[in-house]
N, C-alpha and C positions, 0 to 999 in steps of 0.2 A: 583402567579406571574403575573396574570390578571391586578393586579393594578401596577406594577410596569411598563409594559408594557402600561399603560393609561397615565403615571406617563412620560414615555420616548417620547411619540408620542406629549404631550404637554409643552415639554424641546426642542421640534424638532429636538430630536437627530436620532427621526425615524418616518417617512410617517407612515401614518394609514393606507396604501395598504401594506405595509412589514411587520406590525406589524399585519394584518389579513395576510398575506403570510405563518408569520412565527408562526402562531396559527395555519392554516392548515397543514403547516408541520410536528408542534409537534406532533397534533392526529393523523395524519397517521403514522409517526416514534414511537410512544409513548414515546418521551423524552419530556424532559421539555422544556419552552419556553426560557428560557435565554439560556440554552447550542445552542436550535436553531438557537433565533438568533446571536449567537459567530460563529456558524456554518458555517451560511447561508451569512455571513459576515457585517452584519447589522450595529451590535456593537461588538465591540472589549471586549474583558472579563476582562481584569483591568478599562478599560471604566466603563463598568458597575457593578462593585464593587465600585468605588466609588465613582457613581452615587447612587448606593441604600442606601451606607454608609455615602453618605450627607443630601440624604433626610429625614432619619432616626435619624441623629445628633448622628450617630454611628462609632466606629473606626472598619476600614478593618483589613483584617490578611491574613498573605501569609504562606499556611499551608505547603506549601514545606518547608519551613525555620525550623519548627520548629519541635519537639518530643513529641510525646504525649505519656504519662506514661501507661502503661497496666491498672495500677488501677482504671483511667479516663476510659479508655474505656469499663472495666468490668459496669462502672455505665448504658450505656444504650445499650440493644440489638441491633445487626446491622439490624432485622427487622424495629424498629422503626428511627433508622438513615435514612434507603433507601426510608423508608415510607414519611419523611419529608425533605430528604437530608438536614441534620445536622449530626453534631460530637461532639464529648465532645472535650474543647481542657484542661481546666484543674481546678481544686477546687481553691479555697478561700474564705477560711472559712467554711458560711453556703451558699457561692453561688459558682454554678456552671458555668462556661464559657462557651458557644456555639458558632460554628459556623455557619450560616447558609445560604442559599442564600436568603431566602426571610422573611426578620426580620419582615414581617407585620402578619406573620402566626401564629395569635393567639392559634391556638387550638395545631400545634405543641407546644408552648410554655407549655402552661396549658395542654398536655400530659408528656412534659417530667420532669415539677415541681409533676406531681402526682405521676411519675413513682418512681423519682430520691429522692424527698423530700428535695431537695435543690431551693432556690432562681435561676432562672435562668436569666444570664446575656447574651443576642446573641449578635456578634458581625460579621461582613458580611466576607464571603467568596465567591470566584466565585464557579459556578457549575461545570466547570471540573475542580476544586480543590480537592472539593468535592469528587468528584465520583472516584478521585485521590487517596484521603485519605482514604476514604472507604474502597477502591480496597487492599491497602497496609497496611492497620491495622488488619482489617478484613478479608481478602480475601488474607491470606499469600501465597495460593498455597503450593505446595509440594516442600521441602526443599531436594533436590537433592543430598544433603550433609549428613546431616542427616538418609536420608534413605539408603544411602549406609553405613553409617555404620550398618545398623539392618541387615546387609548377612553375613552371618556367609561361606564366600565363603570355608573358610578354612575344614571345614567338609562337604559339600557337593559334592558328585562325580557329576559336572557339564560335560560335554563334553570341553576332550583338545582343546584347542585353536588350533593346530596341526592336531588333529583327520578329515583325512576326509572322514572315512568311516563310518560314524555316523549312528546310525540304526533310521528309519524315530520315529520309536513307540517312543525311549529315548528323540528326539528331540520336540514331541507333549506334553509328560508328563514335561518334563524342562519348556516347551514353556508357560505350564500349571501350574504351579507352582505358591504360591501365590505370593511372593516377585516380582516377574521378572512382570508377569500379572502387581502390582501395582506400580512397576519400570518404563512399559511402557508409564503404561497411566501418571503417573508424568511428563513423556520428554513430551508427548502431550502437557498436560494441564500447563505447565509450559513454553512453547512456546509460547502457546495462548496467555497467562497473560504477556510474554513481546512482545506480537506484532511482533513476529518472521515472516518472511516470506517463511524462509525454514528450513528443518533439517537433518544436515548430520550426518549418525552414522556411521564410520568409523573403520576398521579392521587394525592393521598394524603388521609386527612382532612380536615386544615387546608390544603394548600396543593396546589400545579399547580407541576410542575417540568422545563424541557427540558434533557436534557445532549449531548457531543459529547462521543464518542469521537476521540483527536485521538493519533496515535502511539503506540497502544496504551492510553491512558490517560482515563479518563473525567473531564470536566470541566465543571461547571456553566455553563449559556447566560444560561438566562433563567428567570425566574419568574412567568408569566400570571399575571392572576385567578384564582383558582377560579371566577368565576360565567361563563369562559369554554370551562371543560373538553369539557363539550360540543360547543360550537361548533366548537372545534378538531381536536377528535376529529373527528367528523363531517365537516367539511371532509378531512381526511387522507383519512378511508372512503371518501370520495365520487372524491379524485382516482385512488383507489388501486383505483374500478370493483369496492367490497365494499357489503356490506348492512348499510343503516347504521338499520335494523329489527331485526338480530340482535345482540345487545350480553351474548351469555350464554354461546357461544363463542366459543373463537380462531378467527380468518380471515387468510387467507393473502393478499395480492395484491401488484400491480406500479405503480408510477410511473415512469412517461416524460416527461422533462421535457426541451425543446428549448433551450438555449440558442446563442446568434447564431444563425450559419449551418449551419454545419457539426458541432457537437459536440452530442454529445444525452449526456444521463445519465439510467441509470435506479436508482432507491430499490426495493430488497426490501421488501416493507411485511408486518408479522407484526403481529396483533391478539391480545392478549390479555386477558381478563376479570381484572380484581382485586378485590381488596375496596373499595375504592374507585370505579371505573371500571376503562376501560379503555385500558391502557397501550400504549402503538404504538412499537417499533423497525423503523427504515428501515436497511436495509445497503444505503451507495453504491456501487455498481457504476460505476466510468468504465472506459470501454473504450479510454480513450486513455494509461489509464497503466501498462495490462497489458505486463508486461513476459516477452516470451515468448524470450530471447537468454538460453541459459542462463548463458553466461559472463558477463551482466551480473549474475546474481542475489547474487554474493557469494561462490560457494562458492572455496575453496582448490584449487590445482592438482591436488594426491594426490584429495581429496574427489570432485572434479568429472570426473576420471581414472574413476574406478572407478565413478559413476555410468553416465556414457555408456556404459562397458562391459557394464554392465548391461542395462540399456533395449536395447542393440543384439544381444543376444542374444536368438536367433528364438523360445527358449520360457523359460517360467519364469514367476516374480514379485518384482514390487518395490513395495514398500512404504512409505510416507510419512508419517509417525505426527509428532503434538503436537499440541497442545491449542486449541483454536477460535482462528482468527485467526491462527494461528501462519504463514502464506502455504505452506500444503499446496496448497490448487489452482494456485495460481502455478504450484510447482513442477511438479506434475504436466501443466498446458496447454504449458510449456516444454518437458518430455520430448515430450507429444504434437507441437508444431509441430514437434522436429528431428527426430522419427518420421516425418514427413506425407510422406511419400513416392505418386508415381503407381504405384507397386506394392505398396504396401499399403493393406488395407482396416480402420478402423480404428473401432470401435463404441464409445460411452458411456452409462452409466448414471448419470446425476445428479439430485440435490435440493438445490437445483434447479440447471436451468441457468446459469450463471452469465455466463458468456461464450459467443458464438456463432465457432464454428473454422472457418473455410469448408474443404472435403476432410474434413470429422471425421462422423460419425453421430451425432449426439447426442439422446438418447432423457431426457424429465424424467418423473419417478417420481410417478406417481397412486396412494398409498397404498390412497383409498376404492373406489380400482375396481379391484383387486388390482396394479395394477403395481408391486411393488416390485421391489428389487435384485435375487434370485434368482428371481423370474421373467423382469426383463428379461437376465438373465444366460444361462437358460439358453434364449430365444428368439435371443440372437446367437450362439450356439454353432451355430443353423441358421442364421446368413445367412454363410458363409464369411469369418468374421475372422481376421487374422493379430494385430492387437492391440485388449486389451478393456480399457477401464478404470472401474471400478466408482468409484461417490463416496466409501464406506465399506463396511468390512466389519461389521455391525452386532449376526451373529446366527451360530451355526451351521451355516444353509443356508446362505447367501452366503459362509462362507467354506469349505464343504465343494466346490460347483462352481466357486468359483475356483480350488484347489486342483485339481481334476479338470483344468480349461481349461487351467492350466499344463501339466499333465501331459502333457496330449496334444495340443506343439505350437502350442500361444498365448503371447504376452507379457501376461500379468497384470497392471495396474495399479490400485493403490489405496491409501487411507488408511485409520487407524486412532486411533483416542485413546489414545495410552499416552504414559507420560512419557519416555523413551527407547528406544532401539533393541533392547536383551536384553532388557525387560519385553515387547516389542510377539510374540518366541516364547513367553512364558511365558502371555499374551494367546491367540494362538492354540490353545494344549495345552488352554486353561483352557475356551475353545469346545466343544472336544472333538475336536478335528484331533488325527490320530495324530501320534508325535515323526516316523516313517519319515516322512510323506506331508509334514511341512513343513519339514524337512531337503528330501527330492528336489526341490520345488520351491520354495522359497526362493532368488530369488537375492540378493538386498539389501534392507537397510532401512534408509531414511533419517529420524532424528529431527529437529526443526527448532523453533527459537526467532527471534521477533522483537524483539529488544533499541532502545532509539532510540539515532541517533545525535547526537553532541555537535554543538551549532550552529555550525557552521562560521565565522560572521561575531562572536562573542564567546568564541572559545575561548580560553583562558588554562589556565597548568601549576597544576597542584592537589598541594598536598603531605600525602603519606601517609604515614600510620605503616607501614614495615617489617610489624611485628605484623599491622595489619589485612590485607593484603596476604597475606603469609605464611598469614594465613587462611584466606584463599579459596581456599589452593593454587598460589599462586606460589611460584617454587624462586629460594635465596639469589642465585641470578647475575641471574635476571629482575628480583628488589627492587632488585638495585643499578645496574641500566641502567635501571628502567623512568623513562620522562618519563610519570608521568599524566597527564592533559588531563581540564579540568570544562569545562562552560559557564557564563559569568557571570549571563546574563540578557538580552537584548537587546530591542526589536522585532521583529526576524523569527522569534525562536521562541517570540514570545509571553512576554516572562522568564522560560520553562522553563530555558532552558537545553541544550534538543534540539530537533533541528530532522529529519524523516524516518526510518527505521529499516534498521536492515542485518540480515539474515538470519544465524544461526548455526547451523551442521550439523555434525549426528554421522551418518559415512557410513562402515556397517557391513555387508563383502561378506560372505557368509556362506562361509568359507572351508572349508577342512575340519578342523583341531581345534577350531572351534564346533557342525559338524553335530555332531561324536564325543560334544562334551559332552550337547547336545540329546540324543541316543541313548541317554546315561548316565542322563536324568533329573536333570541339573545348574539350580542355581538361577538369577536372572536378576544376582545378584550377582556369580555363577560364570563367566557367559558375558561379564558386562561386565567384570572382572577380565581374560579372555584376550582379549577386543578389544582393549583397549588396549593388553596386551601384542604381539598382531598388528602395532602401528603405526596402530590407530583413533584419532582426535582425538575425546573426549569433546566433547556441549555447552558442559561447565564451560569444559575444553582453549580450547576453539575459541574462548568469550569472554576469556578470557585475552590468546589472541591479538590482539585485535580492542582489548582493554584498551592492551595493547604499540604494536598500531601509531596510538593517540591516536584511535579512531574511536569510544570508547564508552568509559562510565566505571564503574569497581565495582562501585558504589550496582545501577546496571542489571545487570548479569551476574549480583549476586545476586540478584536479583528474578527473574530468568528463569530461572534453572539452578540446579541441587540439589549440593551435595557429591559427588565419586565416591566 
C-alpha cells in the first residue's frame, strides 16, 4: 500500500506530512494504511477506490451489493484473505475474481493463483469493505437462532421461572451446564460482532427477553425460554465474579472476556432485582475503539477552537453536560490525553473506571465505604494537582469544592445531566452555588448529542417537504440548496439505514455578557438567546449542519435535539 500511498502524495490528493502521519499511525495501530488514512480523514474510501482503480485501468466493486456463493469462498482460506485483505467474489471459467485493496500486490496474486489454480482477475475494493466482507462470510459469529433450537428445554428440569427458593448448588450446576455456558458467551460474542453498546437480558412474567443496544437504539436479539432465566442469569453472575446467593439486591461487577490474541473486551455488568427476576445490563467497554484525537471526534473548527482554549487555561472549569450515553467520557478522556503532559499532575474521580489512561491518577468511587466524589475530591486537593476531573457533579458538596479547586488555581473538569449548555448554569444556582462563584469560575460548557449516521454503502437523496424542514428551523436559502440524504436499507446497516454515530456540540465560552446576565438573575432561555447571539451553534444549529452536509437525517436530529 507503500506505493499507492507515493502514488496519492503525487496526484496531491495528500501532503507527504499526512501520508508519513498516517504510516506512523498504521504501525502503532497495526492496520493497514488506507483504512488509516479513511480513518484519520485524509481521503475518503470511495475516493480512494477509484483512485487505485484508475490507476490500475481496473473496475471497482461495492461488495455490500453483492453475494458471494459459499463455493467461491470455500476456494481460499480466510487465513490467506486477512493475510492479503482479499476475497473471492466469484468464478468464470478458468479464472477467478478477486477483490482487493491493493491490486499492485504481486505475490498475493501469485499466492492465490498457486493456492486456487485458477487465472486470477483482481478487481479493487475499499479496505473496510474488505474487512466487512470478511467479518460476514467468514466471521458468521453465533447464530442465536439456531442454537436455541439445540435445547432440548422440554426434558430438562431447569429451575421454574416462578421458583424462588432455588437451592444455590442447582443454580451453580444449570449455571454450568454446557448449552447455557455456550448460550452466554454467543449473547457476548454476538454483541461484539454488531457493535452493540449495551445488553439488556430481561425477566418478565410470561416471557425472557435479550436486547442490543446498537447506535443508540435498542433492538430485540432473542427470546430464551423462560424455564432458562435462571440458568442464564446465574451463568452472567457467576462470569461477572457476583453472588449468585443474593438475588434481592443490585450487584455491581466486571467481565473480561479475551478474544484472539491480543484484544480483550470488558462488559460492565449491573444486577438488578425486578418483579420478575433479575435483570442484567452489560456496558461494552472496548478499548480499542476509544477515540482520544480530539479533532477526530466531530466537532466544527470555531467549536473545537474555543474548547482547547479552554482546557488549556491553568485554572477554571469546564463542563460536559447530556444525557447518558451521549459520549461525555469520550470527550472528557480526549481533553485529558492532549492535557497528559510530563509536567502536569493530573487526578480523577470516576464511577466507574471506565478506561485505564496510563500518566492519569485514576481513583473509582466506593459509595459503601464513604468514597465518594467530594471526598475524593477534596483528598486531591492534598496530592499537588494541577488538573482534576470529577465523573459528575451530582450534589451540592461536589459542586461547591469544585468551584473552590477552580478558584484557587486548578483546571476543573466534569459532567453534568442537563439538556443544554444555559440550563447546566441554572443547574448549578439551583445546587445552591452562588451566581459570583459560578461566573468567576466557569470557563466553558459543552453540551453533546449522539445522532446515527446515514449508512454510507446505501445512501440515496431523500425528498423533503420545504414545510417539514422549515420546521425544524432551516432558513429559506438552506431548504433550497439542501440535498437530503436517507438510507435505504442494506446489509451492512442491518436495513436501518444507519450505520455508526457522529457527535453533535453546543460549545458555550462563558464570555462576559453571559456572566453579566448570570449576575442579573437571567433565565436559562435568556442566557441561550445571547449565546447564540455570541455566534454559539446550538445542538438544533449543529444538526442542521451535519443534515446539510448528507451525514445524518432529520428524522434523527429531531430525536436528539429540542426546538431553540
Amino acid at each position: 500500500m507503500s506505493r499507492i500511498g507515493e502514488l496519492l502524495v503525487r496526484e496531491k490528493m495528500l501532503s507527504l506530512q499526512q501520508l508519513q502521519q498516517a504510516q506512523e499511525e498504521a504501525k502503532r495501530t497495526g492496520k493497514r494504511l488506507g483504512a488509516t488514512l479513511s480513518r484519520m480523514g485524509y481521503v475518503k474510501d470511495q475516493e480512494l477506490t477509484q483512485f487505485v482503480a484508475k490507476q490500475y485501468s481496473l473496475p471497482s466493486i461495492n461488495l455490500a451489493e453483492i453475494e458471494i456463493e459459499p463455493t467461491v469462498l470455500k476456494l481460499v482460506p480466510r487465513e490467506i484473505c486477512e493475510k492479503h485483505q482479499v476475497i473471492p467474489v466469484r468464478r468464470n471459467g478458468p479464472t477467478l475474481i478477486v477483490a482487493m485493496a491493493d491490486p499492485s500486490n504481486i505475490y498475493a496474486i501469485d499466492e492465490l493463483k498457486f493456492l486456487t489454480q485458477y487465472n486470477i482477475e483482481p478487481v479493487v475494493a475499499s479496505e473496510s469493505a474488505l474487512e466487512q466482507a470478511l467479518s460476514r462470510y467468514y466471521d458468521k459469529g453465533p447464530d442465536l437462532d439456531q442454537m436455541m433450537g439445540e435445547f432440548d428445554v422440554d426434558n430438562v428440569d431447569y429451575a421454574s421461572a416462578s421458583d424462588d427458593a432455588v437451592n444455590v448448588v442447582d443454580l451453580e450446576n444449570q449455571a454450568g451446564e454446557a448449552p447455557v455456558v455456550k448460550l452466554c458467551n454467543a449473547i457476548l460474542l454476538s454483541a461484539i460482532k454488531k457493535k452493540a453498546s449495551d445488553i439488556h437480558v430481561e425477566p418478565y412474567e410470561k416471557s425472557f427477553r435479550v436486547r442490543f443496544r446498537i447506535d443508540g437504539i435498542l433492538q430485540e436479539e432473542m427470546r430464551p425460554p423462560l424455564k432458562l432465566r435462571n440458568a442464564i442469569t446465574s451463568r452472567l453472575k457467576i462470569m461477572a465474579s457476583l453472588d449468585i446467593a443474593e438475588r434481592r439486591l443490585p450487584q455491581d461487577g466486571r467481565i473480561k472476556l479475551k478474544i484472539g490474541t491480543n484484544k480483550e473486551m470488558d462488559f460492565r455488568v449491573s444486577v438488578l432485582p425486578t418483579l420478575y427476576g433479575e435483570k442484567i445490563v452489560m456496558r461494552l467497554l472496548d478499548k480499542s475503539t476509544l477515540q482520544l484525537d480530539m479533532t477526530k471526534l466531530g466537532f466544527d473548527v470555531k467549536p473545537l477552537e474555543d474548547f482547547k482554549y479552554a482546557i488549556k487555561k491553568p485554572y477554571g472549569m469546564v463542563l460536559v453536560t447530556g444525557p447518558t450515553g451521549s459520549g461525555k467520557t469520550t470527550t472528557l478522556y480526549s481533553a485529558m490525553s492532549e492535557l497528559n503532559t510530563i509536567d502536569r499532575n493530573i487526578s480523577t474521580a470516576e464511577d466507574p473506571v471506565e478506561f485505564n489512561l496510563p500518566g492519569i491518577n485514576q481513583v473509582q468511587m466506593h459509595e459503601d465505604i464513604g468514597l465518594n466524589f467530594a471526598t475524593a475530591l477534596r483528598a486531591f486537593l492534598r496530592q499537588d494537582p494541577n488538573i482534576i476531573m470529577v465523573g459528575e457533579i451530582r450534589d451540592f458538596e461536589t459542586a461547591e469544592i469544585g468551584v473552590k479547586a477552580a478558584l484557587t488555581g486548578h483546571l476543573v473538569l466534569s459532567t453534568l445531566h442537563t439538556n443544554d449548555a444555559p440550563s447546566t448554569v441554572s443547574r448549578l444556582l439551583n445546587m445552591g452555588i452562588e451566581p459570583f462563584l459560578v461566573t468567576a469560575s466557569v470557563n466553558l460548557v459543552l453540551a453533546q448529542r449522539l445522532s446515527r449516521r446515514i449508512c454510507v454503502d446505501c445512501k440515496i437523496p431523500d425528498e423533503k417537504y420545504p414545510e417539514a424542514l422549515a420546521k425544524m428551523g432551516m432558513t429559506e436559502e438552506q431548504i433550497r440548496t439542501a440535498k437530503i440524504m436517507k438510507g435505504k436499507g442494506c446489509q451492512t446497516c442491518n436495513n436501518t439505514g444507519y450505520k455508526g454515530r457522529v457527535a453533535l456540540y453546543e460549545v458555550m465560552p462563558f464570555t462576559d455578557p453571559l456572566k453579566e446576565l448570570v449576575l442579573q438573575g437571567a433565565s436559562a432561555a435568556e442566557i441561550k438567546t445571547e449565546m447564540i447571539r455570541g455566534g454559539v451553534q446550538s445542538l438544533r444549529m449543529a444538526g442542521i449542519g451535519k443534515i446539510l452536509d448528507g451525514v445524518t437525517t432529520p428524522e434523527e436530529i429531531l430525536r436528539t435535539t429540542v426546538d431553540d
